[in-house]
C-alpha positions as CSV (number, residue, x, y, z in Angstrom):
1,X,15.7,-30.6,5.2
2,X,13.9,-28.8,8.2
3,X,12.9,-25.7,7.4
4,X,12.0,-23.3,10.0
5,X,10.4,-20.2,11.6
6,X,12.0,-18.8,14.8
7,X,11.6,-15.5,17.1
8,X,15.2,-14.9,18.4
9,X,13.8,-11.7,20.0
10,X,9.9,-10.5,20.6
11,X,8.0,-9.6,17.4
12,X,11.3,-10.7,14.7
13,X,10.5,-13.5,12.9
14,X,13.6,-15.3,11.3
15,X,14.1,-18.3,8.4
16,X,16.4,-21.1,9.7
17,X,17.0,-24.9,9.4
18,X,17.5,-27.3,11.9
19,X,20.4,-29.5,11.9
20,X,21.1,-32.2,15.6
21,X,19.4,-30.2,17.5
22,X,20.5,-27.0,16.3
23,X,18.8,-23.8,15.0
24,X,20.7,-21.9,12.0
25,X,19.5,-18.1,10.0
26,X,19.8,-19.1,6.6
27,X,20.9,-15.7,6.2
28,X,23.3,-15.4,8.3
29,X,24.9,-18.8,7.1
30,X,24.6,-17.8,3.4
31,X,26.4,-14.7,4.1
32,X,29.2,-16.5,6.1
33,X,30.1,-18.3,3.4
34,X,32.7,-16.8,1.5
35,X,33.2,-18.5,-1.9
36,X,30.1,-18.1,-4.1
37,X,31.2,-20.8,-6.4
38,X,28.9,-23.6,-5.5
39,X,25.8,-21.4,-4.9
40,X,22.8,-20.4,-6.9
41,X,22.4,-16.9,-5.2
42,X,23.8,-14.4,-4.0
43,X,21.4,-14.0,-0.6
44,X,18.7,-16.2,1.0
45,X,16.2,-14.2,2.7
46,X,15.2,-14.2,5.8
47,X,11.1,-15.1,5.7
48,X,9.4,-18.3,4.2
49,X,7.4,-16.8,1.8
50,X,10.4,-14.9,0.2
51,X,12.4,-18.4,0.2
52,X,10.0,-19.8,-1.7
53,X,9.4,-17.2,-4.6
54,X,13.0,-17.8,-5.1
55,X,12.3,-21.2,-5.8
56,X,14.4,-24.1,-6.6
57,X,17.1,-22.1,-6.7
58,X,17.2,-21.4,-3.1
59,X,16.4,-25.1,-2.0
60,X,19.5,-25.9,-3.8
61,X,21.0,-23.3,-1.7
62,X,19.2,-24.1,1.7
63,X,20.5,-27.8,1.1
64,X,24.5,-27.1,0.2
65,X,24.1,-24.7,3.5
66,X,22.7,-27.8,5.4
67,X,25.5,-30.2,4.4
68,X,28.2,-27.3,5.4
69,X,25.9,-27.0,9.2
70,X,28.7,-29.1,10.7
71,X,31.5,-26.3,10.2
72,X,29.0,-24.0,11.1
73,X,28.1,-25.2,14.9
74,X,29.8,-21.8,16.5
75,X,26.4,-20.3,14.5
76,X,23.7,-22.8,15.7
77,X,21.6,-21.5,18.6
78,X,20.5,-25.0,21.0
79,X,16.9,-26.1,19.6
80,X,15.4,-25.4,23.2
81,X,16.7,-21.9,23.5
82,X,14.5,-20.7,20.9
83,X,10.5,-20.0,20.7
84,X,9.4,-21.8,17.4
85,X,6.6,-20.2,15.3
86,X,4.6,-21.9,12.3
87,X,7.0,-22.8,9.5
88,X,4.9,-20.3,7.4
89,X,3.8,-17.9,9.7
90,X,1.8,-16.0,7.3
91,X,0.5,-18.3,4.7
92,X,-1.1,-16.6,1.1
93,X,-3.9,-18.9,1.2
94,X,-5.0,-22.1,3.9
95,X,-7.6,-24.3,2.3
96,X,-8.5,-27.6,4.2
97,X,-9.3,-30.8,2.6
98,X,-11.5,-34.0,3.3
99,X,-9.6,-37.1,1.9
100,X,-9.7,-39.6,4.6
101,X,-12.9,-42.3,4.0
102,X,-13.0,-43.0,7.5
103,X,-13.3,-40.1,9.1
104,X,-16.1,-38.8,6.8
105,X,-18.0,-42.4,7.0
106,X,-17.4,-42.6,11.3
107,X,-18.8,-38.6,11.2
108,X,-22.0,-39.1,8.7
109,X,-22.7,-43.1,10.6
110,X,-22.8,-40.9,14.1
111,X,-25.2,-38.5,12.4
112,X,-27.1,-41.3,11.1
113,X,-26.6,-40.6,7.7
114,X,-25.1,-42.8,4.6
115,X,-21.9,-42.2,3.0
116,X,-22.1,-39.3,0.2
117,X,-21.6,-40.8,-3.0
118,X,-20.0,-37.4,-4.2
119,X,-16.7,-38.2,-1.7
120,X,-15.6,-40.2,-4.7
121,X,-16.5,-37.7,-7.6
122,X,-14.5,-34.5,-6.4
123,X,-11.9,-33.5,-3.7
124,X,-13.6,-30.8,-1.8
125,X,-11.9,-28.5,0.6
126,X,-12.7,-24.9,2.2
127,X,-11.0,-21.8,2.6
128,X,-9.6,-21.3,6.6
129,X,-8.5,-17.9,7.9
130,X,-4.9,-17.8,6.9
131,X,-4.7,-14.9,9.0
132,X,-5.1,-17.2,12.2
133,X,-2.2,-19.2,12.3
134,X,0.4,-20.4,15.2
135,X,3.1,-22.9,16.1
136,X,3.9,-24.8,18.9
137,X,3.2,-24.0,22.5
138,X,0.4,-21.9,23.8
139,X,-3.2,-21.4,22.1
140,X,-5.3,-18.5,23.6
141,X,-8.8,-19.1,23.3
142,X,-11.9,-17.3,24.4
143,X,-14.8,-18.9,26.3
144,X,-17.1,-19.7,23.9
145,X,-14.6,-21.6,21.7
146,X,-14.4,-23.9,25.4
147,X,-18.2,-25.2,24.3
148,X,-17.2,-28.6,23.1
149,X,-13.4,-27.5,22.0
150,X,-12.2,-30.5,19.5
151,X,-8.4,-30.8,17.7
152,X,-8.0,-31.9,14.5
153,X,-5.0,-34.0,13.4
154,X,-3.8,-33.6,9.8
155,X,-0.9,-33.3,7.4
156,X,-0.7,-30.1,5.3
157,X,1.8,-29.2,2.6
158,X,2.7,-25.7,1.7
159,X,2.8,-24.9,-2.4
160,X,6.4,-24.1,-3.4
161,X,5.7,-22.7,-7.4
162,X,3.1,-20.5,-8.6
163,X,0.7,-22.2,-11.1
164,X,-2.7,-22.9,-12.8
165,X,-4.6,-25.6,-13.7
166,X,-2.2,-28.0,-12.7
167,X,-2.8,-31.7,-13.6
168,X,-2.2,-34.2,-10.9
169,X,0.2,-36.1,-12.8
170,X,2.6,-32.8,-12.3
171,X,1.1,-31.3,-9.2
172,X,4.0,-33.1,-6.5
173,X,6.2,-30.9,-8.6
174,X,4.4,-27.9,-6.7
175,X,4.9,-29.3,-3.0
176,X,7.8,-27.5,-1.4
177,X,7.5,-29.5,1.7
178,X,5.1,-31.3,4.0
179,X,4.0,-30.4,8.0
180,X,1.8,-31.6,10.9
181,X,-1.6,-29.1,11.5
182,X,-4.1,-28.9,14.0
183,X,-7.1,-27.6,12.2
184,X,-8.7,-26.5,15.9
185,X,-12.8,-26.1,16.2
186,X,-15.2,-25.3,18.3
187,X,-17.9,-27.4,17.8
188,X,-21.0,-26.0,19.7
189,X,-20.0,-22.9,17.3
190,X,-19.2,-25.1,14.3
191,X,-23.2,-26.8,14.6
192,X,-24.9,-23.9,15.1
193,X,-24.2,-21.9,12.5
194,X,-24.2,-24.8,10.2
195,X,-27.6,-25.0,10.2
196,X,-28.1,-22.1,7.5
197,X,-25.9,-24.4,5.3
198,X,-22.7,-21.9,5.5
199,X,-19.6,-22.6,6.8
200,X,-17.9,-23.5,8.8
201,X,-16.9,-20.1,9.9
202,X,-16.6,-19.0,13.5
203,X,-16.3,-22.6,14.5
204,X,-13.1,-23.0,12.6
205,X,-11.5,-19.4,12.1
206,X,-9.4,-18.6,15.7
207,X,-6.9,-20.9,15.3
208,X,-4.7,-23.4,13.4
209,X,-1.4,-24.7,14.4
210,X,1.2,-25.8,11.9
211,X,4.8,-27.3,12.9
212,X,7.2,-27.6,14.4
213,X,9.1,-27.4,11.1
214,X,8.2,-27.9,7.2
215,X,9.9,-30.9,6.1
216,X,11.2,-30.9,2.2
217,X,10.3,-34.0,-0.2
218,X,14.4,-35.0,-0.1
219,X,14.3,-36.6,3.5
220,X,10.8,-38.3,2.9
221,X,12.3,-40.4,0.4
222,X,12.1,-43.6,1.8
223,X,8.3,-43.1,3.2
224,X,7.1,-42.2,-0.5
225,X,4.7,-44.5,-2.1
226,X,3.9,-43.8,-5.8
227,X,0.0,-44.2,-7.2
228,X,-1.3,-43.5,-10.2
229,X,-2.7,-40.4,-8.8
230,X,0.3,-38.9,-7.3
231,X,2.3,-39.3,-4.3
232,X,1.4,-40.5,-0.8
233,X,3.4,-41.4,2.2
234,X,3.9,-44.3,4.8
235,X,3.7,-42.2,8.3
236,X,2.0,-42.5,11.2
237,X,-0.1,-40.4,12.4
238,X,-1.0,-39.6,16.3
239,X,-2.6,-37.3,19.2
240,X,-2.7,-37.5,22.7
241,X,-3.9,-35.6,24.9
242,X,-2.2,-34.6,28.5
243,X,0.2,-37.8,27.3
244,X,-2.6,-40.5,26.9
245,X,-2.8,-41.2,22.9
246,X,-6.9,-40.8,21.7
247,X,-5.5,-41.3,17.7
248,X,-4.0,-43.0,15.4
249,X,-4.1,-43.1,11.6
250,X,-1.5,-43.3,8.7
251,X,-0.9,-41.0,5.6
252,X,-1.0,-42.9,3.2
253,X,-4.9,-44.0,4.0
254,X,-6.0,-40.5,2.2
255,X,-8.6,-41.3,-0.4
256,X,-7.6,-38.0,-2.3
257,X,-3.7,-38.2,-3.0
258,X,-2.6,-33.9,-2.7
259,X,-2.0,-34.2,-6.7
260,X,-5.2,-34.8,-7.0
261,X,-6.5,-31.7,-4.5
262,X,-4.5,-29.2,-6.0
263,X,-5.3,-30.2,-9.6
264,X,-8.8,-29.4,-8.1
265,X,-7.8,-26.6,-6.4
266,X,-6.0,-25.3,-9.4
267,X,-8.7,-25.2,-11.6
268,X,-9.2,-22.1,-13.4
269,X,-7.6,-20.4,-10.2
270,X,-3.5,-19.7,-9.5
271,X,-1.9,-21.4,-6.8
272,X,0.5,-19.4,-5.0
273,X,4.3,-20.0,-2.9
274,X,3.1,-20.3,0.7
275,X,-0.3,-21.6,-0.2
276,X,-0.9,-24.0,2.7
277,X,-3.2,-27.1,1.8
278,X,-4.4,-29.9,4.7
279,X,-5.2,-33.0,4.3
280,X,-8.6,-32.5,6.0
281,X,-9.0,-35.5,9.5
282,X,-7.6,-38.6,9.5
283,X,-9.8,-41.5,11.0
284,X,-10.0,-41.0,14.8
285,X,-8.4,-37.8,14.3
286,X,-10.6,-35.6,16.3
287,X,-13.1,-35.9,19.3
288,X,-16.5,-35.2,17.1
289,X,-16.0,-38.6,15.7
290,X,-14.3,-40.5,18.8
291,X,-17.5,-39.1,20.7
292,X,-20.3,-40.1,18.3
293,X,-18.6,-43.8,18.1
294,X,-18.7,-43.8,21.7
295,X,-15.4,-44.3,22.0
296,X,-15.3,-42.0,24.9
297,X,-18.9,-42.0,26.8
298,X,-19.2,-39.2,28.6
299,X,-18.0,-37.2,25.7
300,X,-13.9,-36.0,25.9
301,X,-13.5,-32.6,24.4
302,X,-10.2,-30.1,25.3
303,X,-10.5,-27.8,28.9
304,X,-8.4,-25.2,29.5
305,X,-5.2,-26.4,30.4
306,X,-4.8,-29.3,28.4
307,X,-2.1,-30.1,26.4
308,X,-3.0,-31.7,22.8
309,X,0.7,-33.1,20.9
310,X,-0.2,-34.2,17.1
311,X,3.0,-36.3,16.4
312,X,3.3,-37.6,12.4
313,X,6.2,-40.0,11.7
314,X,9.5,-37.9,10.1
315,X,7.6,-34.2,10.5
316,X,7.6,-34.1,14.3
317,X,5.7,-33.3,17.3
318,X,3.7,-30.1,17.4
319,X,2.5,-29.8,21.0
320,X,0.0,-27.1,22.1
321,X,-1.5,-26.1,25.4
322,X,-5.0,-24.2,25.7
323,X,-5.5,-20.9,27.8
324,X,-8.3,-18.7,28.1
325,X,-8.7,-15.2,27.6
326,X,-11.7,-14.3,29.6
């Protein structure tokens, strides 16, 4: 199941699922049905973060409402006639990971530096502003954030059930779905303040994009590899950038399964619906390392009017241009 976030009108913000190309309200498809024999609740709301308190008993719901979509088309609004937002517009928490081994050995080679033994010891991650968050299309940026702009490509998932100190072995029970991000930084920023050991802050805090839908475990099925260590997934992973592809990578090359970051993450601390977690760059997944591998000499970084599309295999495309606020 897609879920969704959509703006049928400026400054409403609606729940829905996509079905062929079409966009449904979960509301207003719960409440056309008119038997309530088969469902779980009375209601589904009509925000993400509300959908997900409810739990398993409104996926149950959001599902039966899925398999009815085709009775349901006079409701649908065409995928193209509506503005997309992030799935969870207004996440509870963003941290951002570091699990992929290449990325973190291509960064710390270009800075001539050895691999840190601690990558294998613990799963680290940082807190993002969770307050900064957008979907598809345009990203406004101001000029200083221009100074050597980078993308990130990752997968994030967002945390469907409230918990604490959650052992990996359960923690895929706490993933309510999985969803492309763009962890976006601006890396003249990013290295200066870094040098007081702090951080990253203003380097990292304007913008992430998440999208273009949240895609639940169900329809990942056949991409799900099982590990001792929890759950990964077989999907590819790409970016181009004004159409010409500068990455590729694959899921299920994290070094850190997400069982194993939020049993981390859930240490002595509660995990909340709407959490969003990323998977931190996959290898090749952002200019900082291309550049210092000299895979593009002069350097490549994003200009103002360039279009960056992070494409992961079964959770979409989530395409972004950059303008400038000046």
């Amino acid at each position: 199941m897609k879920l969704i976030t959509f703006q049928p009108a400026p400054n409403i913000e609606r729940l829905g699922i996509l079905c062929n190309q079409l966009v449904f309200d979960l509301a207003v498809m719960r409440s056309s049905v008119k038997s309530d024999a088969a469902f779980t609740l009375p209601y589904l709301p009509s925000d993400i973060l509300s959908f997900l308190r409810l739990g398993e008993a409104a996926m149950h719901d959001a599902l039966l409402l899925e398999g009815m979509s085709g009775d349901m088309k006079h409701i649908g609004i065409p995928e193209h006639d509506v503005q997309l937002l992030s799935p969870v517009p207004h996440p509870t928490s963003m941290r951002d990971g570091y699990a992929f081994r290449q990325h973190v050995e291509a960064a710390r080679r270009n800075r001539g530096l050895e691999m840190i033994p601690e990558f294998d010891e613990i799963p680290i991650f940082y807190f993002t502003n969770h307050q900064a968050v957008f979907g598809p299309g345009p990203i406004t940026v101001r000029p200083m954030h221009l100074e050597q702009l980078d993308f990130e490509l990752e997968v994030a998932i967002v945390i469907g059930k409230k918990g604490i100190d959650i052992p990996a072995s359960k923690a895929d029970e706490f993933i309510a779905g999985f969803m492309v991000m763009n962890d976006w930084s601006a890396r003249a920023m990013q290295m200066h303040e870094m040098k007081l050991n702090l951080g990253p802050a203003k380097g990292k805090d304007f913008a992430t994009t998440l999208g273009p839908w949240l895609v639940t475990k169900d329809e990942l099925a056949s991409k799900k590899i099982d590990t001792p260590h929890g759950a990964t997934y077989d999907m590819q992973m790409t970016c181009t950038l004004n159409g010409e592809r500068v990455s590729l990578g694959n899921v299920k090359d994290m070094s850190w399964t997400f069982a194993q970051i939020i049993e981390r993450a859930s240490y002595g601390v509660t995990l909340h619906p709407g959490d969003v977690i990323g998977s931190g760059t996959c290898g090749t997944g952002c200019f900082l390392e291309l550049n210092g591998s000299k895979v593009f000499d002069p350097p490549l970084w994003v200009k103002e009017g360039d279009t960056v599309v992070c494409t992961i295999d079964s959770l979409g495309a989530l395409s972004n241009t950059i303008e400038v606020q000046r």
